[in-house]
Structures are given as C-alpha cells and as structure tokens.
gemmi code that builds the backbone of each chain (N, CA, C; Angstrom):
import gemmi

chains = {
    "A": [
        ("UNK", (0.852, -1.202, 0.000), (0.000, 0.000, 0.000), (0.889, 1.253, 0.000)),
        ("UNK", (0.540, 2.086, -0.837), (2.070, 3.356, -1.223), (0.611, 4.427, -0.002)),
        ("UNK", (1.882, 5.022, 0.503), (1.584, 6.066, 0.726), (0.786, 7.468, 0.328)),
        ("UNK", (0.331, 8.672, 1.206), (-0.057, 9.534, 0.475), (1.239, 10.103, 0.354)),
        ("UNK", (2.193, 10.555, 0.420), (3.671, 10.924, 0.559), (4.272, 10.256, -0.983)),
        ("UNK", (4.167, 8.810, -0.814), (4.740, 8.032, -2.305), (4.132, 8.511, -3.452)),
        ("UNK", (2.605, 8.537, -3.291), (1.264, 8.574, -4.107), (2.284, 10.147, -5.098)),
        ("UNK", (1.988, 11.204, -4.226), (2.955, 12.501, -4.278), (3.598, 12.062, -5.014)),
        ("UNK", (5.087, 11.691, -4.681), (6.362, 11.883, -5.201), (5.676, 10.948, -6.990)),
        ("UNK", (5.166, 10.465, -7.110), (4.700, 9.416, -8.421), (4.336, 10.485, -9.117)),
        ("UNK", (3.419, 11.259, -8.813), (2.725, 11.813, -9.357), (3.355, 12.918, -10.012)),
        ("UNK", (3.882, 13.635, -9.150), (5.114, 14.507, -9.565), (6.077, 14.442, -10.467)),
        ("UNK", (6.817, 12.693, -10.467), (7.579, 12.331, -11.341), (6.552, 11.886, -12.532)),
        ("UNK", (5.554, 11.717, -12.254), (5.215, 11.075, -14.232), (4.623, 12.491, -14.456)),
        ("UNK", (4.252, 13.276, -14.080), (4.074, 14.840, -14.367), (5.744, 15.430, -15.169)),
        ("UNK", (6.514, 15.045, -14.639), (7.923, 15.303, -15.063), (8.333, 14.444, -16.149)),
        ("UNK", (8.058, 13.196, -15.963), (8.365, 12.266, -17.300), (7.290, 12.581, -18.504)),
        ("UNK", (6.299, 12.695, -18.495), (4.762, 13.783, -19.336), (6.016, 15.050, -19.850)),
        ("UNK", (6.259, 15.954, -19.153), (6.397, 17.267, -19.927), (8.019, 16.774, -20.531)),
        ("UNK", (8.925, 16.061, -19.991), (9.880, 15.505, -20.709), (9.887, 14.910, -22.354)),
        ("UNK", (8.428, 14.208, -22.150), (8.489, 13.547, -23.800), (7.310, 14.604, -24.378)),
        ("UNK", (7.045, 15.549, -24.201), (6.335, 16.702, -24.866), (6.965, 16.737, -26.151)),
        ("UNK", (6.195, 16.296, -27.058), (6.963, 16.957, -28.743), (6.279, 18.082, -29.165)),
        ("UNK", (7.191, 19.190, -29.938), (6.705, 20.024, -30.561), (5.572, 20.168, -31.284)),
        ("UNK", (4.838, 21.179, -31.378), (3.784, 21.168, -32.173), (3.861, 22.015, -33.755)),
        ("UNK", (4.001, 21.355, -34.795), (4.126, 22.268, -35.995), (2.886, 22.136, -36.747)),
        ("UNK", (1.945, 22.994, -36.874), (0.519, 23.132, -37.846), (0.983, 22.944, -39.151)),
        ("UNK", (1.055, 21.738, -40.048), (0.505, 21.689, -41.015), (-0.852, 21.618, -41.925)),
        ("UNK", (-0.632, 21.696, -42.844), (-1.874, 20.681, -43.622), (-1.409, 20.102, -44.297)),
        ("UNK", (-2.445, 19.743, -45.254), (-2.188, 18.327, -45.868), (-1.192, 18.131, -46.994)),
        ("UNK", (-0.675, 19.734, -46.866), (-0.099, 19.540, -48.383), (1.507, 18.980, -47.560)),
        ("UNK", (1.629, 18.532, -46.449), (2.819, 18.494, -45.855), (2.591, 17.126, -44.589)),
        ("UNK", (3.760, 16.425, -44.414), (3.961, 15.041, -43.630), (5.085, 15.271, -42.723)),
        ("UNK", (4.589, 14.966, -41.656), (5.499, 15.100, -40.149), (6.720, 13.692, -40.561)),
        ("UNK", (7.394, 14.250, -40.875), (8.744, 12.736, -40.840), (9.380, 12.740, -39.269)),
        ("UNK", (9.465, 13.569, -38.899), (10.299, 13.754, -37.487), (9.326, 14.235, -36.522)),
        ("UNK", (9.240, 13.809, -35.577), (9.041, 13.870, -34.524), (9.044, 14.136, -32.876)),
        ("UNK", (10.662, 15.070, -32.216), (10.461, 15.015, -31.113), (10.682, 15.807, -30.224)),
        ("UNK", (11.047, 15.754, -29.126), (10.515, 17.134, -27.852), (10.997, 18.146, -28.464)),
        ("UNK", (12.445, 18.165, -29.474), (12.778, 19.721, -29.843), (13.377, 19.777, -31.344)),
        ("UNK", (12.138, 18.616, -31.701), (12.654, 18.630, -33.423), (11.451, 18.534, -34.143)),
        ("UNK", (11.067, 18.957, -35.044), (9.813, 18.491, -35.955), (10.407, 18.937, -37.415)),
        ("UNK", (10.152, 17.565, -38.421), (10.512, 17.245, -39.451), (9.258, 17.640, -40.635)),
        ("UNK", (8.853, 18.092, -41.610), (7.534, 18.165, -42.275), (8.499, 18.225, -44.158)),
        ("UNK", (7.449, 17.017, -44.770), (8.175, 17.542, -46.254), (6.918, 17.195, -46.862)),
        ("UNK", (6.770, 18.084, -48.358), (5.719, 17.868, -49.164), (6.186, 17.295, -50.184)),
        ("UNK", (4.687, 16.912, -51.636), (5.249, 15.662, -51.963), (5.880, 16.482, -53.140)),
        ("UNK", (6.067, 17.877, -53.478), (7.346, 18.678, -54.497), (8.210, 18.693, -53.968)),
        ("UNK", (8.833, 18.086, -52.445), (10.004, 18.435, -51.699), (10.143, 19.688, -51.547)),
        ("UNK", (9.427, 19.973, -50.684), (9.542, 21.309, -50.078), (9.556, 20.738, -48.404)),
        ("UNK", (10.837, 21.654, -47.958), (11.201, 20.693, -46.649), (10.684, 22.219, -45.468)),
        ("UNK", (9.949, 22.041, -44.406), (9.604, 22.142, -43.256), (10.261, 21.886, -41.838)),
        ("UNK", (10.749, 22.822, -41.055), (11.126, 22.100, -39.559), (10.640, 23.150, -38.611)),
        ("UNK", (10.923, 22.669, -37.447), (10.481, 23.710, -36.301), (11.536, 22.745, -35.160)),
        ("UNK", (12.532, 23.437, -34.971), (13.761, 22.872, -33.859), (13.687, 24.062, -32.352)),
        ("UNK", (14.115, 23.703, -31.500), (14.479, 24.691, -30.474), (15.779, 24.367, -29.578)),
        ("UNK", (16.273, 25.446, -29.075), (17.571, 25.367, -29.004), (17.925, 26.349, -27.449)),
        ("UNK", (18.336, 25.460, -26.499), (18.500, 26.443, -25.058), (20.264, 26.744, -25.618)),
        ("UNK", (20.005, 28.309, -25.585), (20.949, 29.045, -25.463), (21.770, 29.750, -24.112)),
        ("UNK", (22.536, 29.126, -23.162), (22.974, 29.431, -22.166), (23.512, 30.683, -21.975)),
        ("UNK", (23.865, 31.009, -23.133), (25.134, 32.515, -22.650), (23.649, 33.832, -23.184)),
        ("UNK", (22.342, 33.160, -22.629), (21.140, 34.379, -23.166), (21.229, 34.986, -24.731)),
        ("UNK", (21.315, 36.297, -24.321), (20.896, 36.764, -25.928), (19.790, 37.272, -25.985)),
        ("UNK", (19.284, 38.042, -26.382), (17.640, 38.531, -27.216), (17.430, 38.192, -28.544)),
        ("UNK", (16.369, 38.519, -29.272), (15.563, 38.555, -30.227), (17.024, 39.301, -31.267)),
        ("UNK", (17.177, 39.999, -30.872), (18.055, 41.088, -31.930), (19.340, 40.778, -32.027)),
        ("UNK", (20.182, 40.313, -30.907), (21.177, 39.505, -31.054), (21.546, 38.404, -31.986)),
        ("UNK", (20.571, 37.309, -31.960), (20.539, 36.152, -32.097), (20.256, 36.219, -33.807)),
        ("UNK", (19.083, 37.530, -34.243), (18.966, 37.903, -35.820), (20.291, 37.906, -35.986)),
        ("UNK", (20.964, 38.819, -35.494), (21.915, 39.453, -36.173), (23.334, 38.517, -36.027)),
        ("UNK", (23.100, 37.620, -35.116), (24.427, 36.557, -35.855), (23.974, 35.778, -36.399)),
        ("UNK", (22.709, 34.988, -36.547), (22.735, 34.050, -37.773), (22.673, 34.932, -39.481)),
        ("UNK", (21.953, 36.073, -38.914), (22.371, 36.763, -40.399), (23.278, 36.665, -41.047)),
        ("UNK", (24.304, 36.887, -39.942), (26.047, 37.432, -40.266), (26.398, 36.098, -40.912)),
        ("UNK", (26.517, 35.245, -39.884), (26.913, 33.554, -40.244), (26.279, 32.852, -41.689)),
        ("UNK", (25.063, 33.611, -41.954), (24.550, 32.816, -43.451), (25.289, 33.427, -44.608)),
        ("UNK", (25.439, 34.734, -44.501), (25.561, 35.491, -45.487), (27.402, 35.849, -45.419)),
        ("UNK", (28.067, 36.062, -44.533), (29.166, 36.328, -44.710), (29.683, 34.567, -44.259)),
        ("UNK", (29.611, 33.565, -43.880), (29.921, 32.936, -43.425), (29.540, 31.212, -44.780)),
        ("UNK", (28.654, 31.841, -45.237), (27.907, 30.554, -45.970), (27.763, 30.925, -47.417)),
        ("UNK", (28.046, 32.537, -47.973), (27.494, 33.223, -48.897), (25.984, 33.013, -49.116)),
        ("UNK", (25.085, 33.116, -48.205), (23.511, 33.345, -48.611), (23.804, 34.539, -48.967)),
        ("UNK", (22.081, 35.100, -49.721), (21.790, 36.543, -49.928), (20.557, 36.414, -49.169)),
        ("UNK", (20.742, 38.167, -48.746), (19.657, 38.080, -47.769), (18.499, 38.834, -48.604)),
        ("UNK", (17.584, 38.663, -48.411), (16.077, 39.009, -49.490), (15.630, 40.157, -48.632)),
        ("UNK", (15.033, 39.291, -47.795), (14.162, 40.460, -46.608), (14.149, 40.279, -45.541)),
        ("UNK", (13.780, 41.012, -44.577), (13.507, 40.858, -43.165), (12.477, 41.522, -42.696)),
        ("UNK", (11.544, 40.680, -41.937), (10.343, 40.991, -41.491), (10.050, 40.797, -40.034)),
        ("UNK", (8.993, 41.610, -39.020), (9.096, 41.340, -38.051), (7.451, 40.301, -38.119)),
        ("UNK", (7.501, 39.264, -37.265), (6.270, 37.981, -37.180), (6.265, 38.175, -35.477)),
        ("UNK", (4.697, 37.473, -35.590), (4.137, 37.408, -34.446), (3.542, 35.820, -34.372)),
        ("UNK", (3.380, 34.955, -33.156), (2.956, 33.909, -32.906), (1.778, 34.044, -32.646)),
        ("UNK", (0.913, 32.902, -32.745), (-0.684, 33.282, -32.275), (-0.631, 33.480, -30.511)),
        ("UNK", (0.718, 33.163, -30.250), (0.490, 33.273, -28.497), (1.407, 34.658, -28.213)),
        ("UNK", (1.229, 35.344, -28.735), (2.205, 36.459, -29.058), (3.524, 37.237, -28.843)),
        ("UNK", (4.059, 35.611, -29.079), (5.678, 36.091, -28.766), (6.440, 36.583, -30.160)),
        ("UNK", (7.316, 37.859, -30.371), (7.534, 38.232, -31.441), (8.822, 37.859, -31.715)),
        ("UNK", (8.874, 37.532, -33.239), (9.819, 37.020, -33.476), (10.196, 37.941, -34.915)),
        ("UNK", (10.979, 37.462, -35.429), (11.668, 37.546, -36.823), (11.730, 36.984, -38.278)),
        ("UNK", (11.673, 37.295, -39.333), (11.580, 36.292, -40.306), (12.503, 37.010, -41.439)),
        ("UNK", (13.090, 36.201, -41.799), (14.619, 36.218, -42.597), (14.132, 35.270, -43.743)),
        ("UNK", (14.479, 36.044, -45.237), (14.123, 35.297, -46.522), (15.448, 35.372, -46.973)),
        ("UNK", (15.973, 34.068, -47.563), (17.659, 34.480, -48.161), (17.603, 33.496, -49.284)),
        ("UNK", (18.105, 33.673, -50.113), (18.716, 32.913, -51.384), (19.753, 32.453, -51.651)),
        ("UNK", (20.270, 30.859, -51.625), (21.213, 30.513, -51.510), (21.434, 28.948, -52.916)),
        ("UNK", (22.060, 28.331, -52.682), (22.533, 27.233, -53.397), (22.783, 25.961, -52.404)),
        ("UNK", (22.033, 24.614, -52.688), (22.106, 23.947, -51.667), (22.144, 22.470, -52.735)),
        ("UNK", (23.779, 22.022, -52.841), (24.103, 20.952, -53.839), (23.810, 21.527, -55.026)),
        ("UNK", (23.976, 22.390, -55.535), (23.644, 22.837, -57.207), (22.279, 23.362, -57.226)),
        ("UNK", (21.505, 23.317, -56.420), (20.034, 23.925, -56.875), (19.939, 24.974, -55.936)),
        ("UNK", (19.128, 25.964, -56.661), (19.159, 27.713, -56.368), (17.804, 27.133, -55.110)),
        ("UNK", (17.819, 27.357, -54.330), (16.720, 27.260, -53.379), (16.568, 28.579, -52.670)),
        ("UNK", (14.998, 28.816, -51.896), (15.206, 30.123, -51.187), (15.232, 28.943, -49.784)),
        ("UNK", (15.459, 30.177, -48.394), (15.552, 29.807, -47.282), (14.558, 30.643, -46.749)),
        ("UNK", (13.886, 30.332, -45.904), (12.985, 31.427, -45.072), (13.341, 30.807, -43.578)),
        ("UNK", (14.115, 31.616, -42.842), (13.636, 31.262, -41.245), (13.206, 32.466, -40.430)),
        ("UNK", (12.516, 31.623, -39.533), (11.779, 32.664, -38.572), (12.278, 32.063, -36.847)),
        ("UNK", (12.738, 33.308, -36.191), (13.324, 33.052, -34.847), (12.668, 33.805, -33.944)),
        ("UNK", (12.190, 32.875, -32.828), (11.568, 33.729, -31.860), (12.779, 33.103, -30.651)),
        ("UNK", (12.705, 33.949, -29.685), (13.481, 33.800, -28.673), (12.653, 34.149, -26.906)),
        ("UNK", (12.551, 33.118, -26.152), (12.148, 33.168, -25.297), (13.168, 32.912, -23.958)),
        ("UNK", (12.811, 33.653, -23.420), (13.685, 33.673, -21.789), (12.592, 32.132, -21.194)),
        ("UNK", (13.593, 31.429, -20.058), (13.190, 30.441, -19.328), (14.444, 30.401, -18.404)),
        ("UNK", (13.864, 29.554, -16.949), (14.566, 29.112, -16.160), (14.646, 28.195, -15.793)),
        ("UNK", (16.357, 27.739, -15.704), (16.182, 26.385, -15.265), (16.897, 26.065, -14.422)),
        ("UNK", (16.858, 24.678, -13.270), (17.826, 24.255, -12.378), (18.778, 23.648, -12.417)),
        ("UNK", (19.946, 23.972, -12.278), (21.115, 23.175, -12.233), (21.786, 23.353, -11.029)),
        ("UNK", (22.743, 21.927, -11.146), (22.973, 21.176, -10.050), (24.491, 22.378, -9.643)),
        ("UNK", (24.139, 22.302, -7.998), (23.750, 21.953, -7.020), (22.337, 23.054, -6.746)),
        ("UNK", (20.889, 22.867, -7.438), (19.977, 24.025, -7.214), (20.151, 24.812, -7.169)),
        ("UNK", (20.163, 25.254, -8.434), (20.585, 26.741, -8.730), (20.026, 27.055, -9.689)),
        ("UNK", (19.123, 28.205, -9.782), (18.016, 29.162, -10.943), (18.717, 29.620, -11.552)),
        ("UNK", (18.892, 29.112, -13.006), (19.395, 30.056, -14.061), (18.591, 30.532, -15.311)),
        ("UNK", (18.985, 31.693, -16.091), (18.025, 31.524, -16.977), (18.600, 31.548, -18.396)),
        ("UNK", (18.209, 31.309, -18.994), (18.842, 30.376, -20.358), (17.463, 31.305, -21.719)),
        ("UNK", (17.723, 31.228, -22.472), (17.055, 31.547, -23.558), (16.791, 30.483, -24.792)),
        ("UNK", (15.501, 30.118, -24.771), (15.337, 29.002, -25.641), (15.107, 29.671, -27.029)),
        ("UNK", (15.632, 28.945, -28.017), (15.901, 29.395, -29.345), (14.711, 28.880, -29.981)),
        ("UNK", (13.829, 29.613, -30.699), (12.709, 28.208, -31.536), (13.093, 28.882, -33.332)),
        ("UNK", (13.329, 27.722, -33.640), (14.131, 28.394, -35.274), (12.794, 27.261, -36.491)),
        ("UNK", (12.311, 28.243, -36.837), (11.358, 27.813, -37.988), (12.314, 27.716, -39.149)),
        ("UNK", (12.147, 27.172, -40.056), (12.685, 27.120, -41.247), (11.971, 25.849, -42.218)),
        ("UNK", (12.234, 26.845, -43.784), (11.393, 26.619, -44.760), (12.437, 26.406, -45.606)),
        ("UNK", (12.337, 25.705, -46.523), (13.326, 26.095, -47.911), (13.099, 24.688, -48.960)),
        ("UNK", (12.666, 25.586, -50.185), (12.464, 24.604, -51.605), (12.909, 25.486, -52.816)),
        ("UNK", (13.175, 24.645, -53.634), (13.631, 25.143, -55.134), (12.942, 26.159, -55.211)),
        ("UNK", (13.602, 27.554, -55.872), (13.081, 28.475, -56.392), (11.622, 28.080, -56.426)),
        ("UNK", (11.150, 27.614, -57.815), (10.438, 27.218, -58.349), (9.063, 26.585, -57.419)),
        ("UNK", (9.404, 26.025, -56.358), (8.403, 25.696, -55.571), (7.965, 26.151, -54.077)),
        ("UNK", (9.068, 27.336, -53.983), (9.117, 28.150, -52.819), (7.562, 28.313, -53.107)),
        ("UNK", (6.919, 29.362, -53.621), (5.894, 30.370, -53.089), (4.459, 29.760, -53.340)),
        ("UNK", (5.008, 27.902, -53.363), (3.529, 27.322, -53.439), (3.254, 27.210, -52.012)),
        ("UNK", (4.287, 26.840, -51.122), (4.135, 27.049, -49.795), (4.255, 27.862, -48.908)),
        ("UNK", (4.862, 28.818, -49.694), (5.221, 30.233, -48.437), (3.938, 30.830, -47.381)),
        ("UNK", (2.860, 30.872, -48.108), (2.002, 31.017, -47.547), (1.127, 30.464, -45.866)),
        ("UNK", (0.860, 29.599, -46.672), (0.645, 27.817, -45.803), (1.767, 28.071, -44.307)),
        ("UNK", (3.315, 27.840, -44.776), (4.174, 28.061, -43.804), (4.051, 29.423, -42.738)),
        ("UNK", (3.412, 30.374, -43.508), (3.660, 31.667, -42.484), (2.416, 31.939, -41.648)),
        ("UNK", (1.147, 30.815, -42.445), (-0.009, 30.932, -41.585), (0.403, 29.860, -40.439)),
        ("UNK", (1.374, 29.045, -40.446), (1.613, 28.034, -39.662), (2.371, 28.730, -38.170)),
        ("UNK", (3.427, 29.278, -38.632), (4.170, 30.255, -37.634), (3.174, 30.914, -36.409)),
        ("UNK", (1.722, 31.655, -37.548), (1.077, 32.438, -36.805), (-0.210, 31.603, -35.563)),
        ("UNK", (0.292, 30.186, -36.115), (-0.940, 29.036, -35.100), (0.176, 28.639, -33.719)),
        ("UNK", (1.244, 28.907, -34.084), (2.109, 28.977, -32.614), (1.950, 29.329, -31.590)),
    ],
    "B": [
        ("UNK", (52.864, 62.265, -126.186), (53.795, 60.795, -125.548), (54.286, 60.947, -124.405)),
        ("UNK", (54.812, 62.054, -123.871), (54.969, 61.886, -122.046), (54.152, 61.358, -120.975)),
        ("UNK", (52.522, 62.401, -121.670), (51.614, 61.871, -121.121), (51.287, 60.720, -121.047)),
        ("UNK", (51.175, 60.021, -121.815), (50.778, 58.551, -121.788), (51.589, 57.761, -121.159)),
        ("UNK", (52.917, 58.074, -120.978), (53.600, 57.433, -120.009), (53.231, 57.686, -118.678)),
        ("UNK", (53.559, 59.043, -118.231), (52.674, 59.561, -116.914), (51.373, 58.623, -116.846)),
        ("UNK", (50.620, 58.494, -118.070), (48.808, 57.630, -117.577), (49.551, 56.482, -117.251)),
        ("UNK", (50.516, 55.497, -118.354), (50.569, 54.444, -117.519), (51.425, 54.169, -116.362)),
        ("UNK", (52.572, 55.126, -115.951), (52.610, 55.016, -114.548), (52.151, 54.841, -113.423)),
        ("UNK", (50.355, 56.026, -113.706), (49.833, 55.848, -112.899), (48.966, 54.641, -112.515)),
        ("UNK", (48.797, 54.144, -113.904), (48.008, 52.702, -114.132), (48.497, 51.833, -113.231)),
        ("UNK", (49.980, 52.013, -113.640), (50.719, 50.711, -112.806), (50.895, 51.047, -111.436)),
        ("UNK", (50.766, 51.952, -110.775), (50.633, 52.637, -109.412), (49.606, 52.042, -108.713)),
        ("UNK", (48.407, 52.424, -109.284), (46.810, 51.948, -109.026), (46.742, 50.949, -109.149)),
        ("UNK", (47.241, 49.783, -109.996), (47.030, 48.552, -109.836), (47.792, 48.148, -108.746)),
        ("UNK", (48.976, 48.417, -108.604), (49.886, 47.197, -107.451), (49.149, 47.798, -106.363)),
        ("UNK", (48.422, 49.335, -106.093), (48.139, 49.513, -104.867), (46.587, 48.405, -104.866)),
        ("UNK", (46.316, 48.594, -105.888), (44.787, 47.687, -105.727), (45.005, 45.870, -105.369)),
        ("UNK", (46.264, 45.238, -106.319), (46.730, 44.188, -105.682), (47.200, 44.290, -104.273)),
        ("UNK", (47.359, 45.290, -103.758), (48.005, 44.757, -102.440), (47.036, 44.981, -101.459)),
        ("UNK", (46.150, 45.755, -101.910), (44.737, 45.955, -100.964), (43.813, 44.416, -101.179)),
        ("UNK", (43.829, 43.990, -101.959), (43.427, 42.675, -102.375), (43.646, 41.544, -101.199)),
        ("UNK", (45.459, 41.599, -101.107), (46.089, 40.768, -100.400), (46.183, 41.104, -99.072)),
        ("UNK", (45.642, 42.044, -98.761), (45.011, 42.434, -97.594), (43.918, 42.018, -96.872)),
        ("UNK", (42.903, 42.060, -98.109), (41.315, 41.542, -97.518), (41.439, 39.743, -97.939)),
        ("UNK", (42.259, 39.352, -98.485), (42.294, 37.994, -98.159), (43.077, 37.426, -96.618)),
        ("UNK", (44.047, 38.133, -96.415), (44.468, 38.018, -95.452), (43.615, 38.351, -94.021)),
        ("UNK", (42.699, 39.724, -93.991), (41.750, 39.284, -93.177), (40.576, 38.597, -92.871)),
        ("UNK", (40.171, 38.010, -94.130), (39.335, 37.045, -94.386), (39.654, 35.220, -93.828)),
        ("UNK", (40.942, 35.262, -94.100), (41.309, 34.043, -93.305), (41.678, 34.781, -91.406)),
        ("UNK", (42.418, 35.398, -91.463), (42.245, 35.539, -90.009), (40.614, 35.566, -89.514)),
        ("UNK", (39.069, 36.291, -89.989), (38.794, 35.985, -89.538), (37.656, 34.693, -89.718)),
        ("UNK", (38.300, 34.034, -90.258), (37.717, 32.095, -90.368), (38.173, 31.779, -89.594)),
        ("UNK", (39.619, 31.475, -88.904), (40.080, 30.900, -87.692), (40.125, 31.503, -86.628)),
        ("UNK", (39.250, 32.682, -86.394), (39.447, 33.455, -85.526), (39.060, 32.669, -83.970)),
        ("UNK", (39.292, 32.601, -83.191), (38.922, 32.208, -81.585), (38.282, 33.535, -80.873)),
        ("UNK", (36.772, 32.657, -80.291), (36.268, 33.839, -79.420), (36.115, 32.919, -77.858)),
        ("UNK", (36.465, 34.018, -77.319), (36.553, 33.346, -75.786), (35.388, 34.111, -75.317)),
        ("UNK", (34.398, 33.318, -74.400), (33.097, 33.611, -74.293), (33.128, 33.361, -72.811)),
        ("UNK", (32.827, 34.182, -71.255), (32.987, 33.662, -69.976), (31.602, 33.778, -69.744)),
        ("UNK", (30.854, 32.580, -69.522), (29.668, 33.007, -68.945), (29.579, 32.895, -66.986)),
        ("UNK", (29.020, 33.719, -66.272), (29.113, 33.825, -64.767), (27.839, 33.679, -64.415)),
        ("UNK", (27.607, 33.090, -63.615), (26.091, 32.789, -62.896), (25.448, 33.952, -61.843)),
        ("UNK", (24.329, 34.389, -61.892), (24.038, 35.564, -60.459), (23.802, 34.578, -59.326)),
        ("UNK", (23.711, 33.271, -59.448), (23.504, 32.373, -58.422), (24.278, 32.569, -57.274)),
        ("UNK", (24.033, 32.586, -56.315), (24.740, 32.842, -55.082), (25.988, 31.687, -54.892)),
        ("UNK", (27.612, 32.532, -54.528), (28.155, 31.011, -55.048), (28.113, 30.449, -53.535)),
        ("UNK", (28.256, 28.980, -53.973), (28.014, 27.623, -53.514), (29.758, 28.104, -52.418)),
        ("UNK", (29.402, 28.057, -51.187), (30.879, 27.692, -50.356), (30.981, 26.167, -50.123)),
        ("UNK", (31.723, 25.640, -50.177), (32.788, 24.434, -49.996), (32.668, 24.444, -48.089)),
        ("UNK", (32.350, 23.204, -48.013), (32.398, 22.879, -46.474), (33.645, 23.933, -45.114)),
        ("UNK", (34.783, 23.295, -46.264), (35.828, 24.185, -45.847), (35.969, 25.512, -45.256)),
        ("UNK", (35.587, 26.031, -46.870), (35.423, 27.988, -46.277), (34.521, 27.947, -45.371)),
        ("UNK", (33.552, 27.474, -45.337), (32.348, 27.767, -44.249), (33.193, 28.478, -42.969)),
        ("UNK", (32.535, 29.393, -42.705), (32.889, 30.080, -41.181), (31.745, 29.677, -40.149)),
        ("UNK", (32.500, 28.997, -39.098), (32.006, 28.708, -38.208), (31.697, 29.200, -37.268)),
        ("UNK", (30.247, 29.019, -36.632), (29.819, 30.448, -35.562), (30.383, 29.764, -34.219)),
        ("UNK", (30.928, 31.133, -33.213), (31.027, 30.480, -31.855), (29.403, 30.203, -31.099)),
        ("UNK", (28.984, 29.708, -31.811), (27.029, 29.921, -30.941), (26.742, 28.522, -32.185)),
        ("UNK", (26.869, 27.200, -30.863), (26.923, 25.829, -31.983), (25.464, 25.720, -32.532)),
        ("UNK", (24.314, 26.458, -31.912), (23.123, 26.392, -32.672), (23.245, 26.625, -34.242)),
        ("UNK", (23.540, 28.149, -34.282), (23.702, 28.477, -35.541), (24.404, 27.390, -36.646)),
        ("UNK", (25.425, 26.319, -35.997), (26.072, 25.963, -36.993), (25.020, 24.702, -37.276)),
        ("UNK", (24.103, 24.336, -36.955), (22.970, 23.521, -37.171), (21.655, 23.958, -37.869)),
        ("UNK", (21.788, 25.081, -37.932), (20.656, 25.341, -39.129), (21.020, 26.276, -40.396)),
        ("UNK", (20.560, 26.100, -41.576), (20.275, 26.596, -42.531), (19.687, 25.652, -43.516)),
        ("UNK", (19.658, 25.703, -44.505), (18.914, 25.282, -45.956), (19.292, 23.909, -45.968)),
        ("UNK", (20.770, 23.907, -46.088), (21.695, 22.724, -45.533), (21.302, 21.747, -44.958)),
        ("UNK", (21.206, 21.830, -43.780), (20.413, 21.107, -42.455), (18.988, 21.042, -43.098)),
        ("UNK", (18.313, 21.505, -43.650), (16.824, 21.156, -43.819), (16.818, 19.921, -44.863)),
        ("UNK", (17.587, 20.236, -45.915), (17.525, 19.210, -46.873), (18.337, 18.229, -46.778)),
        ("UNK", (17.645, 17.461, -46.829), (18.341, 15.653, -45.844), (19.614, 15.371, -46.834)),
        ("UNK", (19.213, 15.732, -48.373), (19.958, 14.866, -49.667), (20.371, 15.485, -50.082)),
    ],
}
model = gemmi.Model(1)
for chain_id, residues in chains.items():
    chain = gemmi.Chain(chain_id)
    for i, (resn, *xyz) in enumerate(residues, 1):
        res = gemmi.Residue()
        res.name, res.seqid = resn, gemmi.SeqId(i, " ")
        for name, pos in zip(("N", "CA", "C"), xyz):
            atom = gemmi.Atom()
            atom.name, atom.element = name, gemmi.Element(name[0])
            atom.pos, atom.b_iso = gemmi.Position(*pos), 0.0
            res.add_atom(atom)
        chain.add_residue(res)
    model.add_chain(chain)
structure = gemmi.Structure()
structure.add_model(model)
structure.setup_entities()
C-alpha cells in the first residue's frame, strides 16, 4: 500500500516524465507530412520536396531577439554566402515576437530560397547543485524549396508560424 | 607621248596599290575564319561555399541550421 507521501512523489515524477516527452507542435496541412518527430525537433516535407522544420535550441550565454537575428544573419551570409532578401518582423498566435529572414542561396547545385523565422524566449532552469538560471530558448522555424516551388508554400508556412 | 607614259605610270601605281589591298582583304578574311572567341559566362547564383570555407559560428546552434540542415539529400 504506497503512501499519500509516495502517491505525491509518483505523481510529480510522471508529471515530469509527461512534460519531458512533450513533442513540438508544428501546424501543417495536408499539403505536408510530419517525418520527425520530437521534444525539440519536428521534421515536415511535401510531396514537391519542399522541406519544413520547427527545432528549439537552449541558449545558455542568453541573448535577445536582436542579437541572435543578427548573428545568424552574419553567419549565413558572410559565413555561408547566402543573400539576404528580406527581413520581417512575425508574431505567434500566443504572441511572442519574433523575426523572419528570406535568403537565397545554393544547396548541392540547386538555387533554393531559405525562409527562417526566430523567436526567442527567456526560461529558467535548475542546475545542479539548485541553482536558478536563466537560459534563452531558441525556436528556429525554417522553410526552404527550389526556387520554383518556394511560393507554393510560403504562404501555408507563415499561416503556420502564426498558429504557434 | 609623255603623257601617256605619266597615264601608264599611274596605271601601274593603281594597280599594285589595288593588288596589295586585295592581299590584304584575303588576309583578313582568313584571319577571320580561324578566328577564336573566348566567351565567360558567370552565374548571379549565389556562389556555392565548400564545407571548408564555411565560417564557423562560436554559438553551436547556428552551426545547425540553414537550408543545408533542412535538406536531408
């Protein structure tokens, strides 16, 4: 017979093992298939190969929203030779604001565009020996298909961002 | 009779200059039959970096996403 004390501590831990296997949520439709699946990855491709993800990323040394633009900017474009198209500011349906970056690049011989969108959220977490820190979780959208089949989905993708 | 010598002097003047203008436009006529044209065509395509050059960010997220990373193949 477990305790009310045990009952507790159970409960607590599969409450903890629950938000542990939490996978991301990415809104598609139908024109798009979840290949990947998990707490901080989601995979989506359509059947023109147009590839879909939604990753997140705890950033320890912090950072903001404007920071974090402005070095992956740097890193695509001086670092990778992308071109950068545009930059736009996006909003989530839960209204955390983020960023959206359109660039044009070459990926194995084919001219593809890139679209990512970065929102950046503050969180805290415990580390050992109990200790509150706070860390900045990275959530990096990204889109990218052949020229040619970019702007059948661009749409679709940016109404997706906004169901976040 | 002077004159007519004077005409054909000049005859013979006008002709070798007309033969040698001749041997002129044959001569650029074969230069240009074998002529070589060097033609560079350049792409506006954004160029392609080599794994190598890639500059690597100190922030290891960044070095995990782009276009790259999305497309499996």
């Amino acid at each position: 017979m477990l305790s009310r004390t045990d009952c507790l501590r159970l409960a607590v831990l599969a409450c903890v093992a629950l938000q542990g296997c939490k996978t991301l949520n990415l809104p598609v439709d139908g024109s798009f298939i979840i290949t990947k699946e998990t707490e901080d990855e989601v995979r989506a491709v359509s059947a023109d190969e147009a590839h879909f993800t939604y990753r997140t990323f705890d950033e320890e040394s912090g950072g903001d929203l404007k920071f974090w633009t402005a070095a992956l900017t740097k890193n695509l474009v001086d670092g990778r030779g992308y071109v950068l198209v545009s930059a736009t500011d996006v909003k989530t349906g839960g209204g955390m604001q983020g960023r959206e970056l359109l660039f044009e690049t070459t990926v194995r011989g084919r001219a593809m565009k890139y679209l990512v969108a970065l929102f950046v959220e503050k969180k805290h977490v415990t580390t050992f020996p109990m200790r509150r820190k706070e860390v900045s979780e990275i959530h990096v959208l990204e889109y990218t298909a052949e020229k040619a089949v970019f702007d059948a989905h661009a749409a679709q993708v940016r109404a997706s961002v906004q169901k976040l | 009779m002077e004159e007519i010598l004077q005409i054909e002097k000049e005859v013979r003047r006008l002709t070798e200059e007309i033969e040698l203008m001749r041997a002129q436009m044959r001569s650029f006529e074969d230069r240009v039959a074998f002529f070589t044209i060097t033609v560079q065509f350049k792409s506006n395509a954004p160029e392609v970096f080599p794994a190598a050059r890639r500059h690597r960010s100190p922030f290891e997220w960044i070095n995990q996403v782009g276009a790259e990373h999305v497309v499996p193949y």
